[in-house]
DRENGU-877254 format. One record per residue: residue number from 1; residue in three letters; chain; x, y, z of N, C-alpha, C, O in turn. Coordinates in nm, 3 decimals. Layout:
REM residues N
n, res, chain, neast, nnorth, nup, caeast, canorth, caup, ceast, cnorth, cup, oeast, onorth, oup
NUM, ALA, A, X, Y, Z, X, Y, Z, X, Y, Z, X, Y, Z
...
This chain:
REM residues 110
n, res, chain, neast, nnorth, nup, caeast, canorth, caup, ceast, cnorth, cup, oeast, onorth, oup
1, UNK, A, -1.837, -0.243, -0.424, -1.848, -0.219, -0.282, -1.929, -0.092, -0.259, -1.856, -0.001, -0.220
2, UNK, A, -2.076, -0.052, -0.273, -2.144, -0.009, -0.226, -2.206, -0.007, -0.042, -2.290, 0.066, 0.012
3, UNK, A, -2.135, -0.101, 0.004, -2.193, -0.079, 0.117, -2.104, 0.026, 0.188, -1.984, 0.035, 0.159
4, UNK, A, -2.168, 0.117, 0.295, -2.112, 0.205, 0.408, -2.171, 0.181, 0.514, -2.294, 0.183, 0.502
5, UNK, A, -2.122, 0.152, 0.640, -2.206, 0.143, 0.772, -2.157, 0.239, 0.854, -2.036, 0.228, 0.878
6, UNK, A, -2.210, 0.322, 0.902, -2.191, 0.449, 0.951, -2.141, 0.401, 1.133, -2.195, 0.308, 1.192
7, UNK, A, -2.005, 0.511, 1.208, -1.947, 0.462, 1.355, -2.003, 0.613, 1.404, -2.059, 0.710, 1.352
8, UNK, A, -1.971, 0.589, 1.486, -1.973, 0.696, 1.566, -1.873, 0.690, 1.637, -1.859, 0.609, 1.728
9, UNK, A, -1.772, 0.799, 1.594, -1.607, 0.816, 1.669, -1.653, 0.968, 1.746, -1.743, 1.037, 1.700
10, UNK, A, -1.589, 0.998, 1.846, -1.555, 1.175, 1.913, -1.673, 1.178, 1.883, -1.662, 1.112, 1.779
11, UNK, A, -1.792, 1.204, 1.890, -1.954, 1.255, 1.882, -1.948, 1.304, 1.739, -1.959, 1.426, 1.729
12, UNK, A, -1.930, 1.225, 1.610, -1.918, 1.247, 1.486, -1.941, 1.099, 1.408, -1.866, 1.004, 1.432
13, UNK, A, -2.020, 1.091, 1.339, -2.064, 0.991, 1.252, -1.947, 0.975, 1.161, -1.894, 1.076, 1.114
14, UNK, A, -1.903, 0.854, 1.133, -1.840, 0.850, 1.034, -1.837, 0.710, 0.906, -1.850, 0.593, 0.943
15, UNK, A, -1.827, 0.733, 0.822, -1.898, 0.661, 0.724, -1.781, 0.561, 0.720, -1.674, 0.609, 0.758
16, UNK, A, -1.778, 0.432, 0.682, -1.620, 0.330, 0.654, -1.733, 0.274, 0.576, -1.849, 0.247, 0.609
17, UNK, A, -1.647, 0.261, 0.424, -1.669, 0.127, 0.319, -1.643, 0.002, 0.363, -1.531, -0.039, 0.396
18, UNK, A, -1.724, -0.047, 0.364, -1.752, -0.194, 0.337, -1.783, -0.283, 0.220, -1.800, -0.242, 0.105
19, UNK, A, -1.789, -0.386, 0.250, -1.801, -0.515, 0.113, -1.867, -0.644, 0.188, -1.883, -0.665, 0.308
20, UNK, A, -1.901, -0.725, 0.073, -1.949, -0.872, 0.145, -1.848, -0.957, 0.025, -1.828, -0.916, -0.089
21, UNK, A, -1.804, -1.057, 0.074, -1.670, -1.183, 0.009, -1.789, -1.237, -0.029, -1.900, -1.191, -0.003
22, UNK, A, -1.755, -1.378, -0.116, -1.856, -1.429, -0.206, -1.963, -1.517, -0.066, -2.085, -1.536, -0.061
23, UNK, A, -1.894, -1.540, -0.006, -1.980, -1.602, 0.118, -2.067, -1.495, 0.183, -2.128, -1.541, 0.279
24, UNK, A, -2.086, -1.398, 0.165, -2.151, -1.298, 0.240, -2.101, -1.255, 0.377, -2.159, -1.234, 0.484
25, UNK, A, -2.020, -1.251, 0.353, -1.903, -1.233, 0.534, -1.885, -1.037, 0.428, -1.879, -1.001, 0.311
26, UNK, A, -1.884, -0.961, 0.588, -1.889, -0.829, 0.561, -1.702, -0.856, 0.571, -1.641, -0.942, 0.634
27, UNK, A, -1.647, -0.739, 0.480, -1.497, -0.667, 0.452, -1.454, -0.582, 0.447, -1.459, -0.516, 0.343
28, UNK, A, -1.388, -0.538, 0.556, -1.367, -0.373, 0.540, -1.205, -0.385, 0.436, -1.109, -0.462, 0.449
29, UNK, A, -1.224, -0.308, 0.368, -1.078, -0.298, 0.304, -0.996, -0.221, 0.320, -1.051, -0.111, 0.319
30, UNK, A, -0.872, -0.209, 0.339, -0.766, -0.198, 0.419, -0.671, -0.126, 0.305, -0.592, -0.205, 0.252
31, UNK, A, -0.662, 0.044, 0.246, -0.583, 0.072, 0.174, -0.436, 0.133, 0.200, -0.418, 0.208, 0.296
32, UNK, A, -0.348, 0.104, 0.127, -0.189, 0.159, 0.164, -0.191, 0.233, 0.181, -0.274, 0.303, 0.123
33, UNK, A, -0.095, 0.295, 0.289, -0.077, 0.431, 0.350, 0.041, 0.458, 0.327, 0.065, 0.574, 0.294
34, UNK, A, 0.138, 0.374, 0.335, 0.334, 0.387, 0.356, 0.361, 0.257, 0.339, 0.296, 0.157, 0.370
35, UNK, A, 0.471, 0.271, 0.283, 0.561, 0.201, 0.262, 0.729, 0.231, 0.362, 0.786, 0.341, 0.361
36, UNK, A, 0.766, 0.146, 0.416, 0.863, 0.178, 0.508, 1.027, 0.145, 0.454, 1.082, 0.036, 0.467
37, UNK, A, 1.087, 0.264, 0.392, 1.180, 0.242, 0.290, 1.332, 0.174, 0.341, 1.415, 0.122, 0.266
38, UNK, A, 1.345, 0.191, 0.494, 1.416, 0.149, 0.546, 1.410, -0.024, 0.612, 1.495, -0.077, 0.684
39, UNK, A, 1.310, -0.071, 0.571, 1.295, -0.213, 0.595, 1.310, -0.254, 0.448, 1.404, -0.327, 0.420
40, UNK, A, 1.215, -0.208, 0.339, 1.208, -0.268, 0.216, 1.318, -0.290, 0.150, 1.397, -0.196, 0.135
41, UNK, A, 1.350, -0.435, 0.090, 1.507, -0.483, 0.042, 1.472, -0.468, -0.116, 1.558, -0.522, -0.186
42, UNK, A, 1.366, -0.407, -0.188, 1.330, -0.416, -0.312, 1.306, -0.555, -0.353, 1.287, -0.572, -0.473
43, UNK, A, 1.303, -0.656, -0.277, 1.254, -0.757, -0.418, 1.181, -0.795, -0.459, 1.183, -0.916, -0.481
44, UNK, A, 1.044, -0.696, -0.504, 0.973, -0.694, -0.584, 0.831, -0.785, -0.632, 0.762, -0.805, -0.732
45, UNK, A, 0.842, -0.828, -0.474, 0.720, -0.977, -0.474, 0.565, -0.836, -0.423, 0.451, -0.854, -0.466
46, UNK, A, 0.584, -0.774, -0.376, 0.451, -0.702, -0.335, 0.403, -0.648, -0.510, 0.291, -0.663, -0.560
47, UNK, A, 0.524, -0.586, -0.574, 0.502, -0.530, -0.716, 0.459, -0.638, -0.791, 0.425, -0.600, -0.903
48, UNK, A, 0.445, -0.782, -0.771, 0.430, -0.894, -0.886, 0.248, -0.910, -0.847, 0.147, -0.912, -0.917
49, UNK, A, 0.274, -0.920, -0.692, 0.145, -0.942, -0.694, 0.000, -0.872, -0.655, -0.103, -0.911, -0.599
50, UNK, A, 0.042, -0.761, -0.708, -0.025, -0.609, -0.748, -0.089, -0.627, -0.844, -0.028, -0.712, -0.909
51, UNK, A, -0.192, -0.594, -0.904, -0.233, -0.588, -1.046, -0.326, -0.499, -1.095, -0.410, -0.513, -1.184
52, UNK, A, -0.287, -0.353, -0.987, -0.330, -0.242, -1.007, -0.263, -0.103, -1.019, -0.278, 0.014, -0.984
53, UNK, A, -0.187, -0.180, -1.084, -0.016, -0.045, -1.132, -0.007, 0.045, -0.960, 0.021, 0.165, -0.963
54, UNK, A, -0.023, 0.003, -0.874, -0.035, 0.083, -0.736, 0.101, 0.130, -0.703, 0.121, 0.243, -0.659
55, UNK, A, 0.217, 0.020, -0.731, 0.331, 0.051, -0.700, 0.475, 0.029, -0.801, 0.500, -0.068, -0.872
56, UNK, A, 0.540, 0.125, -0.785, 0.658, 0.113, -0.862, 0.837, 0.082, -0.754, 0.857, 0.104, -0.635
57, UNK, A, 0.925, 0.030, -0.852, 1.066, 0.010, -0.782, 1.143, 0.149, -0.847, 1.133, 0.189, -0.963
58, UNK, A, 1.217, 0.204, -0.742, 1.275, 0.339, -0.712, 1.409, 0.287, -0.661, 1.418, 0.198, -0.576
59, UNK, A, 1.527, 0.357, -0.727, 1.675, 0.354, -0.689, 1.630, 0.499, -0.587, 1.532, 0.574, -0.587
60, UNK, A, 1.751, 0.489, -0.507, 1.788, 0.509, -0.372, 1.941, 0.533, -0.366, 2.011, 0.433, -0.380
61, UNK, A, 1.999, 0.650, -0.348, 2.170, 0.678, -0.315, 2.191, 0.658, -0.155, 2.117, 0.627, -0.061
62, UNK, A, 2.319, 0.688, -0.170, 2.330, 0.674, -0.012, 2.256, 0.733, 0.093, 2.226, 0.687, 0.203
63, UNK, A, 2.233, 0.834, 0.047, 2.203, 0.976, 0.140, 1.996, 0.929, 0.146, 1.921, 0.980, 0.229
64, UNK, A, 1.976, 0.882, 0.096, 1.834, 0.815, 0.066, 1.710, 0.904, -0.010, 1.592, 0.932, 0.012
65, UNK, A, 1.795, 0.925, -0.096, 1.748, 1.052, -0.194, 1.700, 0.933, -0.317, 1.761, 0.830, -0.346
66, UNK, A, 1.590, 0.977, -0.368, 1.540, 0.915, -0.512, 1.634, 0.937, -0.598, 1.672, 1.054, -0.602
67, UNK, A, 1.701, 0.841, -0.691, 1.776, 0.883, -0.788, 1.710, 0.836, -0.976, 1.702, 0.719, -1.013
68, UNK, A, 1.679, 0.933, -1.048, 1.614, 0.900, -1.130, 1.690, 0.826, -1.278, 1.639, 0.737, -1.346
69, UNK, A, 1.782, 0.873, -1.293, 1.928, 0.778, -1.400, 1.932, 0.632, -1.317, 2.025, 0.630, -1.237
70, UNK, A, 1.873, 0.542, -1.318, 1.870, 0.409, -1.296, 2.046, 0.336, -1.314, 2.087, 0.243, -1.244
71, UNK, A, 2.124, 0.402, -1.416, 2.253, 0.362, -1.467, 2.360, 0.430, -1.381, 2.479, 0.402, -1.397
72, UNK, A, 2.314, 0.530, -1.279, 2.394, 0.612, -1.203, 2.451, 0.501, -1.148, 2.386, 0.396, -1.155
73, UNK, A, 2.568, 0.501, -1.090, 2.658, 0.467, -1.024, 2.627, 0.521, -0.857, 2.670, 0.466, -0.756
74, UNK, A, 2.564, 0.610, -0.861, 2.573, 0.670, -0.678, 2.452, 0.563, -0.601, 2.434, 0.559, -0.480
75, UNK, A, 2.358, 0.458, -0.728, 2.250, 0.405, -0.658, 2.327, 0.253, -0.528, 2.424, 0.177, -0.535
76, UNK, A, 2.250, 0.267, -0.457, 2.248, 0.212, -0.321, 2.215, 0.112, -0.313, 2.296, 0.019, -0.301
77, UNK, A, 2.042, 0.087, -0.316, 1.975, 0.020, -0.369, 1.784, 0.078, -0.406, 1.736, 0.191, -0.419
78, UNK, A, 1.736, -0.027, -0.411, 1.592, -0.006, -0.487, 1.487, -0.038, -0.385, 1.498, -0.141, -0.318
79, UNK, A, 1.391, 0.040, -0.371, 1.285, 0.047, -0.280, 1.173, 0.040, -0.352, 1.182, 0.099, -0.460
80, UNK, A, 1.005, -0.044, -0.317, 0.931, -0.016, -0.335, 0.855, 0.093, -0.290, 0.831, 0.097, -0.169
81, UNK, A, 0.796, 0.216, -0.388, 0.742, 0.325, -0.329, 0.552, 0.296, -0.421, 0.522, 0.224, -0.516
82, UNK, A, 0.502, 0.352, -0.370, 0.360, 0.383, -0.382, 0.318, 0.511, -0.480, 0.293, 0.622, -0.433
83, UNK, A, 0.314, 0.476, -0.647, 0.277, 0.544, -0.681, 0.124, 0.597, -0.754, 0.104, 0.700, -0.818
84, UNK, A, 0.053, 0.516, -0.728, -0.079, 0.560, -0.808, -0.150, 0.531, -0.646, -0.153, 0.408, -0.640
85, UNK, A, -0.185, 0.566, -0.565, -0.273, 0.480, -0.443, -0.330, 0.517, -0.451, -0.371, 0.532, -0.336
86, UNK, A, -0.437, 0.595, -0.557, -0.594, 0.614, -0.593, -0.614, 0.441, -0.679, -0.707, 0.413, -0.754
87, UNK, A, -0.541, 0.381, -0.653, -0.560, 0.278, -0.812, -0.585, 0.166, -0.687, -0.666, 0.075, -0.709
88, UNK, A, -0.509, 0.174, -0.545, -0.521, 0.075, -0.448, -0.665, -0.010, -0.424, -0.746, 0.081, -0.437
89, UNK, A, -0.732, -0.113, -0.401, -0.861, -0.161, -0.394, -0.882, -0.211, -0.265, -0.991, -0.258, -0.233
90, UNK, A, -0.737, -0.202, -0.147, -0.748, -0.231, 0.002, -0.741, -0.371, -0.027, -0.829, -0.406, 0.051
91, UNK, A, -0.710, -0.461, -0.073, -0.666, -0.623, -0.074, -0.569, -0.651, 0.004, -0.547, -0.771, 0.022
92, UNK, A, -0.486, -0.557, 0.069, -0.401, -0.620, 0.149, -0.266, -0.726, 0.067, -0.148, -0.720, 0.100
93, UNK, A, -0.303, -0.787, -0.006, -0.217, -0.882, -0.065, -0.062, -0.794, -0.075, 0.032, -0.842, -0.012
94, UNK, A, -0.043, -0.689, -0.143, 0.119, -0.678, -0.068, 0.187, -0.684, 0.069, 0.309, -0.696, 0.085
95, UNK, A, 0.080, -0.674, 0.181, 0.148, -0.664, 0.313, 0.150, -0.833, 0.321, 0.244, -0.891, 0.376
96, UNK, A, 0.077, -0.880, 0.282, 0.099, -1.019, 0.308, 0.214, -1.096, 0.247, 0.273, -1.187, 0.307
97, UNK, A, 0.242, -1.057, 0.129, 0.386, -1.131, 0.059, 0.481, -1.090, 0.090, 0.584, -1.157, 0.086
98, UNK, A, 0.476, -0.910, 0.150, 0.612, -0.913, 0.247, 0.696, -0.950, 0.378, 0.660, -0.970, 0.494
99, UNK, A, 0.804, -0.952, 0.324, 0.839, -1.077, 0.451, 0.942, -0.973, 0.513, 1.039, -1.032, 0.563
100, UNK, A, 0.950, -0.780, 0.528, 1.020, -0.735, 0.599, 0.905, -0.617, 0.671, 0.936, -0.515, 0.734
101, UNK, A, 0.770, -0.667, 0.642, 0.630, -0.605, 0.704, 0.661, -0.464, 0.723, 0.669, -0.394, 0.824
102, UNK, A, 0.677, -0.437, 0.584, 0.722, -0.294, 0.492, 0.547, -0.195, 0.502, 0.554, -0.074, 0.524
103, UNK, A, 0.419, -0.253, 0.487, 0.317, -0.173, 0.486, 0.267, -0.142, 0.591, 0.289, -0.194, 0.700
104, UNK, A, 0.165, -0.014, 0.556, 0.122, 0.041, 0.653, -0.030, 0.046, 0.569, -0.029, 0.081, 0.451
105, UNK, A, -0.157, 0.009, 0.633, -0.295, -0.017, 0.531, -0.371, 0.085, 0.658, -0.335, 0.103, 0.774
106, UNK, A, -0.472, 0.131, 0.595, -0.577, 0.156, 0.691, -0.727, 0.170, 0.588, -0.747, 0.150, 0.468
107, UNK, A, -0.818, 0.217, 0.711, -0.941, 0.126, 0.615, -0.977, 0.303, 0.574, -0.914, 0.392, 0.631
108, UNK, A, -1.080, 0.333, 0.475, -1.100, 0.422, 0.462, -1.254, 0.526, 0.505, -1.370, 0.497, 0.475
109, UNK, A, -1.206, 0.655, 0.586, -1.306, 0.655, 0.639, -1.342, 0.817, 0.631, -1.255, 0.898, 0.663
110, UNK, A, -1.486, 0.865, 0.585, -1.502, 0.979, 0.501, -1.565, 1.089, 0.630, -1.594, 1.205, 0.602
């Protein structure tokens, strides 16, 4: 994805990446911003169909504190959190397999 087509937002140019799909249709890509920990039930369909280590599953205590002993007893339950999102490629495909519309994407703009 070499292409950039330059907007003009507030009297300031601003650059957004673009792409062309194999049909030549232009794509702006759309990268994760948040994950919304209070909707997400952990089950792990956005993490399957990832295939850019982008995100990991995280236990959660009551109090909604990360708990890192997985075997603790104080865990609650398990949330998907966002850990590499330099690794993200804007595919969108996790907001789409979730079914509690847990993401938050935006396109990227320099």
């Amino acid at each position: 994805m070499s292409n950039r087509c330059a907007t003009r937002a507030e009297g300031k140019f601003m650059a957004m990446l673009t792409g062309l799909t194999f049909g030549g249709t232009t794509w702006t890509p759309k990268f994760v911003e948040e994950i919304d920990q209070e909707k997400c039930i952990g089950c792990g369909r956005c993490f399957k169909i990832c295939g850019h280590n982008v995100l990991v599953l995280k236990a959660m205590n009551e109090e909604g504190e990360f708990v890192e002993d997985e075997d603790d007893d104080e865990i609650e339950k398990k949330v998907m959190t966002i850990a590499h999102q330099e690794n993200c490629i804007g595919c969108e495909a996790c907001a789409r397999i979730c079914s509690k519309n847990c993401y938050t994407h935006s396109a990227l703009n320099n």
